[in-house]
C-alpha positions as CSV (number, residue, x, y, z in Angstrom):
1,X,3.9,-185.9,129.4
2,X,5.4,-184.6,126.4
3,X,1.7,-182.1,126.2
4,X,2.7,-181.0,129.5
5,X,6.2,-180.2,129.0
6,X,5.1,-178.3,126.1
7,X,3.1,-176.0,127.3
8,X,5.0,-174.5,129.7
9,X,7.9,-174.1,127.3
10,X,5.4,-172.1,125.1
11,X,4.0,-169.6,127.7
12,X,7.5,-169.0,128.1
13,X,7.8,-168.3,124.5
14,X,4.8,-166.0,125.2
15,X,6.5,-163.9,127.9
16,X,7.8,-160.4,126.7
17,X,11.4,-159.4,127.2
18,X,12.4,-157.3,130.1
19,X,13.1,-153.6,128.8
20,X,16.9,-152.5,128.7
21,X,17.3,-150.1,131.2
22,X,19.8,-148.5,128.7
23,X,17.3,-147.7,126.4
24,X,14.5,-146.4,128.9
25,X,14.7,-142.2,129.3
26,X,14.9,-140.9,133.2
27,X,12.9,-138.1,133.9
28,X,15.9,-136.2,134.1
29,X,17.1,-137.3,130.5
30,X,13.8,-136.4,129.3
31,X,13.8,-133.1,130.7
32,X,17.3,-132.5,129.4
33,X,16.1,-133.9,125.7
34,X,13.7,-131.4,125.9
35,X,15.3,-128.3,126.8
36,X,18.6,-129.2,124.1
37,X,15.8,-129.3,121.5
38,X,13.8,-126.1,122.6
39,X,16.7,-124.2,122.7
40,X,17.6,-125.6,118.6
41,X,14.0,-124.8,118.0
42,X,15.0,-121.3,119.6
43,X,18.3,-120.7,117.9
44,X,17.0,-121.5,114.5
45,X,14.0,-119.5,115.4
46,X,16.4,-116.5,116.1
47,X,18.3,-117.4,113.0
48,X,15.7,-117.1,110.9
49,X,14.7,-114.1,112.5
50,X,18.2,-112.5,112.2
51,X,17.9,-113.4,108.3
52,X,14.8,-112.1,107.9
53,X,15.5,-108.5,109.7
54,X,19.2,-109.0,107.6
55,X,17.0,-109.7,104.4
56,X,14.8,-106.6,105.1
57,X,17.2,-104.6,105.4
58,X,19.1,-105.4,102.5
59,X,15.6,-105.1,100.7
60,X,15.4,-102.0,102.3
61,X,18.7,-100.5,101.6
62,X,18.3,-102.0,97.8
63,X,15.0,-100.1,97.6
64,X,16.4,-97.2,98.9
65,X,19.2,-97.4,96.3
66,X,16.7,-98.1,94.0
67,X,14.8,-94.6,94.6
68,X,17.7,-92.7,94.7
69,X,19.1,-94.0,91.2
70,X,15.3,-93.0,90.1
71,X,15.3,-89.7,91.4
72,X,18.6,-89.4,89.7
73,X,17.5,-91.1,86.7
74,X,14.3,-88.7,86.7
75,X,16.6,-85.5,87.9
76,X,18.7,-86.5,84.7
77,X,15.7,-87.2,82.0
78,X,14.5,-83.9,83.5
79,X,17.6,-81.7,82.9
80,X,17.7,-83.3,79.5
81,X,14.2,-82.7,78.5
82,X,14.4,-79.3,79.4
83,X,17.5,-79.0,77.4
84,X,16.1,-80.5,74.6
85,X,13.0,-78.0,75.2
86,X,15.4,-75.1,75.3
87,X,17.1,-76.4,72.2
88,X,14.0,-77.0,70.5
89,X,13.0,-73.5,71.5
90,X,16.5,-72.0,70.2
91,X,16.1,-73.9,66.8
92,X,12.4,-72.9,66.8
93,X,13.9,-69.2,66.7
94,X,16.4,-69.8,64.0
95,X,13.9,-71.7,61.8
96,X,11.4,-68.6,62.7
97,X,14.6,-66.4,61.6
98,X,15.7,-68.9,58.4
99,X,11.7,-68.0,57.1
100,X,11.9,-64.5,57.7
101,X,15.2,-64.2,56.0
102,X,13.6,-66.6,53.1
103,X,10.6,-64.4,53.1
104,X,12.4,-61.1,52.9
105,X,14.9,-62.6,49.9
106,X,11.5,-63.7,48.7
107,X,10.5,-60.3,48.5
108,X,13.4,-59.0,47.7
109,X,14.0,-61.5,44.4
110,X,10.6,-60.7,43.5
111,X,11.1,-56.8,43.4
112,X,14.4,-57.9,41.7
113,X,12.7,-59.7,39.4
114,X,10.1,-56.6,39.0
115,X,13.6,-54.6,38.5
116,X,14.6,-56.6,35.7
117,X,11.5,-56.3,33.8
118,X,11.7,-53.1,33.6
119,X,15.4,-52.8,32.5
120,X,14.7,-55.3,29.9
121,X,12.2,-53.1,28.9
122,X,14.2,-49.8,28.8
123,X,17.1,-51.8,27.3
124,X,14.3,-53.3,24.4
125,X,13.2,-48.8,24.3
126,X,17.4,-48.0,24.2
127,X,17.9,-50.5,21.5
128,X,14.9,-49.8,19.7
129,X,15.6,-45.9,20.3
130,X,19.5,-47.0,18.8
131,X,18.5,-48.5,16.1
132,X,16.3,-45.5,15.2
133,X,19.1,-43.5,15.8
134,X,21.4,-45.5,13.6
135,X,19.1,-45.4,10.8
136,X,18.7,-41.2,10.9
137,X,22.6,-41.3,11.1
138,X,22.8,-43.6,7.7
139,X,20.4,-41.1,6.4
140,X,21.8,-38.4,7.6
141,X,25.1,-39.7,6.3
142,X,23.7,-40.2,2.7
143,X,22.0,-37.1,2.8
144,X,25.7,-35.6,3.6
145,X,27.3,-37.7,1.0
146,X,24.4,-36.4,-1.5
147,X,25.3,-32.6,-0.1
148,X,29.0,-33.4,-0.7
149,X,28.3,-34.8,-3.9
150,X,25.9,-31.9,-5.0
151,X,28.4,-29.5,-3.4
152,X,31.0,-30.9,-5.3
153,X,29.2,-31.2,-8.7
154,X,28.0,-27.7,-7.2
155,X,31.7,-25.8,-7.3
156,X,32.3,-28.2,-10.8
157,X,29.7,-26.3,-12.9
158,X,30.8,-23.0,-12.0
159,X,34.6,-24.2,-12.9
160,X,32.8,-24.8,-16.1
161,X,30.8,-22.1,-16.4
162,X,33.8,-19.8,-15.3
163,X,35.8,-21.7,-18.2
164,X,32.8,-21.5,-20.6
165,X,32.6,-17.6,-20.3
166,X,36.2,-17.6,-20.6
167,X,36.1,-19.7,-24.1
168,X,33.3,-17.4,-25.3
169,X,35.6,-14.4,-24.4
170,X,38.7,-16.0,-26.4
171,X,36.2,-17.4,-28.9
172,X,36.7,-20.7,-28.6
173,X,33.1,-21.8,-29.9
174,X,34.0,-25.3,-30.1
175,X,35.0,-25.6,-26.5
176,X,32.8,-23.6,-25.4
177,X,29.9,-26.4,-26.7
178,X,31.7,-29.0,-25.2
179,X,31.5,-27.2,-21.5
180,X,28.1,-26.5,-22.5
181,X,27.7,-29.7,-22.9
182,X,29.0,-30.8,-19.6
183,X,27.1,-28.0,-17.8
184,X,23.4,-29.5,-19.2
185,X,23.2,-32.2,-17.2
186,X,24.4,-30.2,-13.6
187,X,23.0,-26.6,-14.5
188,X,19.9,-27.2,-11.7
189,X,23.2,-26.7,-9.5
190,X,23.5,-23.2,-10.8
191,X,22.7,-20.6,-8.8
192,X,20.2,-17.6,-10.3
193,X,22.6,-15.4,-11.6
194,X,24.8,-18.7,-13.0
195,X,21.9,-19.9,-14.8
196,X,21.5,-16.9,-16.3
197,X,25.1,-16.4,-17.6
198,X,24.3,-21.0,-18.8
199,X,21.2,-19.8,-20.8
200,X,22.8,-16.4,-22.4
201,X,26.0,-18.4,-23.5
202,X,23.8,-21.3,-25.5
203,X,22.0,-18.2,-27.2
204,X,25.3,-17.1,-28.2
């Protein structure tokens, strides 16, 4: 009996539970489930769309910013090569004018230099040409203080001559041989007629 009693009590352990009818989805529900999450699958389908064609955009407006700061960038690096080509140009011409003024002082130094040799040379001639000059005027100045001298000795031996005849006149003999005396040594001074008058008073 107990066999029997059992085995009814475990077919009934057996038996599945009846489904809540909370938890079972109507048609309707079902329906509803699905539309509530098409339309999330649609709004964040359009959200992502939105972003993207936002994102483009932004991509777009930076790449147009992007162009224009590289035509401005290339504008500018232009403008300033073609300064710095028209300043290299400008100090191209001043270095072209720099060599031609360095070429033409060149020249100019060189002819200078050609200038000065030659003045050097005509000062060495002038100097050369002076000191000639200042040796004929020492000779010339001896040969004057010679003339002097002779002319002096000259006018002396006549004074003795003149006082010679004059102490032959008075007859003074023993002056007279003393003036004489003192002609002997000058009486090349004496002119012709002089000597003649010397050489007739030592006969005497």
């Amino acid at each position: 009996m107990n066999d029997e009693t059992k085995l009814p009590q475990q077919e009934a352990d057996h038996t599945p539970p009846p489904e809540d009818p909370s938890q079972v989805l109507s048609p309707r529900r079902r329906s509803a489930l699905v539309t509530y999450l098409a339309i999330l699958f649609a709004v964040a389908f359009l959200f992502v769309a939105v972003m993207m064609v936002v994102e483009t955009q932004r991509l777009k407006n930076l790449n147009e910013e992007l162009k224009d700061s590289s035509q401005r960038t290339s504008a500018s690096l232009t403008s300033n090569i073609n300064a710095l080509q028209e300043e290299n140009q400008r100090l191209s011409g001043v270095n072209e004018e720099l060599n031609s003024r360095i070429a033409d002082l060149e020249t100019s130094l060189a002819g200078q230099e050609d200038q000065n040799k030659e003045l050097r040379s005509q000062t060495e001639s002038l100097e050369q040409e002076a000191e000639t000059l200042r040796q004929e005027k020492e000779s010339l100045e001896e040969q004057a203080e010679l003339l002097t001298q002779q002319a002096q000795d000259a006018i002396e031996v006549s004074e003795l001559l003149q006082k010679a005849i004059a102490a032959d006149e008075e007859g003074k003999m023993k002056k007279l041989q003393e003036l004489l005396e003192q002609i002997e040594p000058l009486k090349e001074l004496l002119s012709p007629s002089e000597l003649e008058w010397y050489e007739n008073l030592k006969i005497d």
